[in-house]
C-alpha positions as CSV (number, residue, x, y, z in Angstrom):
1,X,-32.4,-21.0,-2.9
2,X,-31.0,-18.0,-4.5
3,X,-28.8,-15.2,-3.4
4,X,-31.3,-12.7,-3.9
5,X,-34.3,-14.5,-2.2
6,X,-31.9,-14.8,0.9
7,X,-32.0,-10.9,0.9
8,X,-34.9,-10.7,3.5
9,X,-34.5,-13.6,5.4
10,X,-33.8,-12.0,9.2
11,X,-31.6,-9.0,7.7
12,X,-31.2,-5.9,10.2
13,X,-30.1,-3.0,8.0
14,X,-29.0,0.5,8.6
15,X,-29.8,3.5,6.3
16,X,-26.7,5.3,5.1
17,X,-25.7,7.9,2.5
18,X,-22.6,8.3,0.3
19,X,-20.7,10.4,-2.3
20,X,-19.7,7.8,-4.1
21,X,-22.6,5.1,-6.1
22,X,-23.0,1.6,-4.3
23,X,-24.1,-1.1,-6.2
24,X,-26.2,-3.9,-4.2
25,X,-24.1,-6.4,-2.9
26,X,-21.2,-3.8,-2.3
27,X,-18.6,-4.1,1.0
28,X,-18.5,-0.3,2.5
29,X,-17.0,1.2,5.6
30,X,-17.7,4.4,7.5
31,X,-16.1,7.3,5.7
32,X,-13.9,9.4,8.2
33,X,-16.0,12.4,7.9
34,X,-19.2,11.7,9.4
35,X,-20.5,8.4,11.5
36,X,-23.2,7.9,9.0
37,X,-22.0,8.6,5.6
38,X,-20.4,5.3,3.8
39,X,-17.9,4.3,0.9
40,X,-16.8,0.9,-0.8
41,X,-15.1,-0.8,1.2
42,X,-11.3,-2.3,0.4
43,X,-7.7,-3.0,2.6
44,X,-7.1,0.7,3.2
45,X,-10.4,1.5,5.2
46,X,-10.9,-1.9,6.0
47,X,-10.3,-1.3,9.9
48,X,-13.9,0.9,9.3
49,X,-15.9,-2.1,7.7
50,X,-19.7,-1.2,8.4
51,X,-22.1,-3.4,6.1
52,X,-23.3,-4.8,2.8
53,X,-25.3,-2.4,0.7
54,X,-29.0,-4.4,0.0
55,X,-32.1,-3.2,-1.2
56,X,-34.1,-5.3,1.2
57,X,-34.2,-6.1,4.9
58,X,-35.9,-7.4,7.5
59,X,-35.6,-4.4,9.9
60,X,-34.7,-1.2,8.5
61,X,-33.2,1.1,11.2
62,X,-33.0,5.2,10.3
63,X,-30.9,7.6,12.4
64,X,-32.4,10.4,10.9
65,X,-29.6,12.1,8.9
66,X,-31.7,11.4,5.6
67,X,-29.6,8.8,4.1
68,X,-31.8,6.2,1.4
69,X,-28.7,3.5,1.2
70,X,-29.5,0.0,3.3
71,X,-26.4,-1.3,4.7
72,X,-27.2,-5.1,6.0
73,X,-25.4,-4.9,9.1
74,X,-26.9,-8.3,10.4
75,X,-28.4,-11.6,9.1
76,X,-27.8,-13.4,5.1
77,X,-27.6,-10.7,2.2
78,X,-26.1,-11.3,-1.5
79,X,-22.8,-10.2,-1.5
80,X,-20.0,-9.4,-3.7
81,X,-16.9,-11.6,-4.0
82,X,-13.8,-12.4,-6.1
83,X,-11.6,-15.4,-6.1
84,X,-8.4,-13.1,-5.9
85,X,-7.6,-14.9,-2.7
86,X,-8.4,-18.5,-3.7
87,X,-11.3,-19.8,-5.0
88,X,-14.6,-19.2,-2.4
89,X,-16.5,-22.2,-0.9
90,X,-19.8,-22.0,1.6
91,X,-18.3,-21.5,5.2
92,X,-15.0,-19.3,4.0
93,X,-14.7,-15.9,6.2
94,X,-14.6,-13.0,3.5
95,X,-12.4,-10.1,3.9
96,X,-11.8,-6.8,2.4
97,X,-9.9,-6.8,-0.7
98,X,-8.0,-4.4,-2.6
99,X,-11.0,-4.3,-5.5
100,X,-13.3,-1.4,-3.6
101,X,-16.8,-3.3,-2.7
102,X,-15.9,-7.0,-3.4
103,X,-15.1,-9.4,-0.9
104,X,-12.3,-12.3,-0.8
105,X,-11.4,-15.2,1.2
106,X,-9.8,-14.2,4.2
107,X,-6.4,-16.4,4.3
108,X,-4.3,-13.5,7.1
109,X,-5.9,-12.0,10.1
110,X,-7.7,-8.8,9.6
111,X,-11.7,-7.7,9.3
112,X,-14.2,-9.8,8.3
113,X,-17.5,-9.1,6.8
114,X,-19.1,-12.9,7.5
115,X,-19.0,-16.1,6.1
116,X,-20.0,-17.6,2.4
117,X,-23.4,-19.5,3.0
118,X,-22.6,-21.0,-0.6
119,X,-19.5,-21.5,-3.0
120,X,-18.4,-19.4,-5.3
121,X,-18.0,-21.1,-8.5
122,X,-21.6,-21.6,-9.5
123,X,-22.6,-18.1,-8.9
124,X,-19.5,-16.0,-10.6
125,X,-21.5,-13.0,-13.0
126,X,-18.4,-11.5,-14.6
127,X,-14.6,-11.1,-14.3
128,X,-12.2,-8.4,-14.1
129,X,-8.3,-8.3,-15.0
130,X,-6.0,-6.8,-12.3
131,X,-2.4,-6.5,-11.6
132,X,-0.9,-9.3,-9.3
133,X,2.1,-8.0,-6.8
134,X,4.1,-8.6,-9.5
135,X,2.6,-6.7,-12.3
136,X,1.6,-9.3,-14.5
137,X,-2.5,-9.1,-15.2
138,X,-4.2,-11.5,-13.3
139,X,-7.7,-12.7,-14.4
140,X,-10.4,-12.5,-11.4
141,X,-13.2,-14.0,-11.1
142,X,-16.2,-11.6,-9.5
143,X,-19.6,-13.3,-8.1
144,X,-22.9,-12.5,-6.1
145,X,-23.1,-15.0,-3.2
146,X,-25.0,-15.0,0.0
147,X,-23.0,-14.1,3.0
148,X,-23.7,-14.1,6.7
149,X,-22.9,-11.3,7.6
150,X,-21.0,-10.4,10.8
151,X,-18.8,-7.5,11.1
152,X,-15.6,-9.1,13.3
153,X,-12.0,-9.5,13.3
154,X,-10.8,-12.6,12.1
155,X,-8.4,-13.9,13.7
156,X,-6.2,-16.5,10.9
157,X,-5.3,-20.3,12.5
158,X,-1.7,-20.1,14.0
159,X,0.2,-21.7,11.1
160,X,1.8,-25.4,12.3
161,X,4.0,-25.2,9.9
162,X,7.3,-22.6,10.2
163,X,8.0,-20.7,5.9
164,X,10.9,-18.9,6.2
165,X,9.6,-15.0,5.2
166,X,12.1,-15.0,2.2
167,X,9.8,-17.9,0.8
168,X,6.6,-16.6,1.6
169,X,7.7,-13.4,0.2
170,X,8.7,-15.4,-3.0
171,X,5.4,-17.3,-3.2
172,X,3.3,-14.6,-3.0
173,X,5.2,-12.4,-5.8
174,X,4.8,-16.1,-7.9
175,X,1.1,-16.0,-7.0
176,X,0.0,-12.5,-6.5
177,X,-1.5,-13.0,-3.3
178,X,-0.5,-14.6,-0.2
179,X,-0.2,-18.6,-0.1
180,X,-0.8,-21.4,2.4
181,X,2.7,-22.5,4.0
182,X,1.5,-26.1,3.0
183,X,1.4,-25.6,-1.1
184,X,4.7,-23.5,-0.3
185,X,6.4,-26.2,0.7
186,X,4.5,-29.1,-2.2
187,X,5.9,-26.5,-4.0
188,X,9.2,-26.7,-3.0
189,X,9.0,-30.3,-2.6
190,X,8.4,-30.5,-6.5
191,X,11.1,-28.5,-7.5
192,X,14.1,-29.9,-5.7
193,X,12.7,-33.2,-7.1
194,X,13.3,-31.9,-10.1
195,X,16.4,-30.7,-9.7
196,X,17.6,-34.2,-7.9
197,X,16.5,-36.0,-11.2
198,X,18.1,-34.4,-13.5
199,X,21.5,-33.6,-11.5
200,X,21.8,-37.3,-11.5
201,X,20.6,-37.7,-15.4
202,X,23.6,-35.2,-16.2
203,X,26.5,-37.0,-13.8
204,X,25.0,-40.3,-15.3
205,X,25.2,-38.6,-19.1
206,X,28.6,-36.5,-18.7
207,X,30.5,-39.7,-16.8
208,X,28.7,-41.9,-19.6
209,X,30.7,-39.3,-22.4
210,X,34.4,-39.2,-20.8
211,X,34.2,-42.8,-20.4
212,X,33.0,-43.8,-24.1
213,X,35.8,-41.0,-25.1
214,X,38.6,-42.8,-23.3
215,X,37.6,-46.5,-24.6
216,X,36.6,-44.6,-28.5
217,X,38.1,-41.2,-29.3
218,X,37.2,-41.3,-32.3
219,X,33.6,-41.6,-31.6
220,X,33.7,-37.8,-29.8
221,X,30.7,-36.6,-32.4
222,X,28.5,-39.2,-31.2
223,X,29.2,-38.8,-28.2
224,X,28.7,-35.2,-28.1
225,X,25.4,-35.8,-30.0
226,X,24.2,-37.7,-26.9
227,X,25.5,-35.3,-24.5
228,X,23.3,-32.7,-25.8
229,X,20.2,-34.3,-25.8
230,X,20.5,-35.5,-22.3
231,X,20.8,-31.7,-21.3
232,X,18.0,-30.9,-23.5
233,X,15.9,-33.7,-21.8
234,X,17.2,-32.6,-18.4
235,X,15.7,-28.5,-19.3
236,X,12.4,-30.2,-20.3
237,X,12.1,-32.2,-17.2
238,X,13.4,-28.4,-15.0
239,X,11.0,-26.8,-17.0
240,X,8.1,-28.8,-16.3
241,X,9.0,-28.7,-13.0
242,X,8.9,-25.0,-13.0
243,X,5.4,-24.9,-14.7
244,X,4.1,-27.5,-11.9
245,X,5.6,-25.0,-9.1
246,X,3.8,-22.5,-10.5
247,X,0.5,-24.4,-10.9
248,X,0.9,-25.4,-7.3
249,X,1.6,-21.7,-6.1
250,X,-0.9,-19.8,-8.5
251,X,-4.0,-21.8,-8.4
């Protein structure tokens, strides 16, 4: 079943009207000016999160202030949703996001607009290129899913496991976006492997070169040949441990 044929399926929707052009599938809060007038939805007027703009519904309910826009306010409507906060799978709650009218995975406690009734990846329809926290552009994937939708608060699981805020802080600059305290610390795990490994490959390669030096003086070319490419092995090993972090943090 489609996104689009879930559009009528036991939908309640309220008429709205707006300033701004909402394209179906589009997150949008109240505006602050009048109880009836609506605009895309994002984190700054999150905390007013109404509805999902839809051209079909079950029930259409009209408060008489002329607005045309259908707002699904209840029941499974196509909606529009990014991977900017990990990638999207059916059950995920969907939050605001900073893109205004596109949905992410909610990861930290805040509104909700519902829950993904299907994943992500096999119904992405185009992709947009954003700044991360960092400033580096950051490919994002953008997709029509359907969404049950259920205007709430959504409250985040309290997190077992304790990330001091200088790492999460870290991590998220790394990743753009917040990460899960458990691929912080597989993370972390990776790197100081890293770094373990190749402290001991340099003491084994530096106590390898004083010790052929005392027995060989002579032989202090060699031996200085050797020491190099140990340190150049030991920046290959760091910097594939760096890339891994990374992977770990980012994807």
């Amino acid at each position: 079943m489609t996104a689009t044929s879930l559009a009528a399926s036991g939908t309640v929707a309220q008429t709205v009207s707006s300033d701004q052009t909402l394209p179906i599938g589009a997150l949008v809060s109240l505006s602050n000016s009048s109880g009836n007038r609506a605009e895309l939805a994002n984190t700054a007027n999150g905390s007013r999160l109404f509805g999902v703009v839809s051209e079909q519904a079950s029930v259409s309910l009209a408060d008489g202030s002329g607005g045309t826009t259908k707002a699904v306010v209840s029941g499974t409507t196509p909606t529009l949703v990014s991977d900017m906060n990990g990638t999207v799978i059916k059950g995920d709650p969907i939050a605001v996001s900073p893109l205004s009218g596109v949905g992410m995975k909610a990861i930290v406690s805040g509104p909700s607009i519902g829950t993904a009734a299907a994943d992500l990846s096999s119904n992405i329809t185009g992709r947009r290129t954003l700044a991360d926290t960092s400033g580096a552009d950051r490919a994002v994937n953008i997709g029509l899913i359907p969404v049950q939708i259920s205007v709430a608060f959504y409250a985040a699981p309290k997190e077992d496991i304790i990330v001091p805020n200088f790492l999460r802080s870290a991590a998220s600059a790394i990743a753009g976006r917040e990460v899960s305290p458990q691929r912080i610390w597989a993370a972390i795990g990776v790197l100081a492997i890293g770094l373990i490994v190749t402290g001991v490959m340099l003491q084994a390669a530096i106590r390898a070169s004083l010790s052929s030096i005392g027995r060989n003086p002579l032989a202090a070319v060699a031996i200085r040949k050797g020491l190099f490419q140990a340190v150049s092995v030991t920046v290959l090993v760091l910097t594939g441990c760096a890339f891994a972090t990374y992977i770990i943090l980012s994807v």
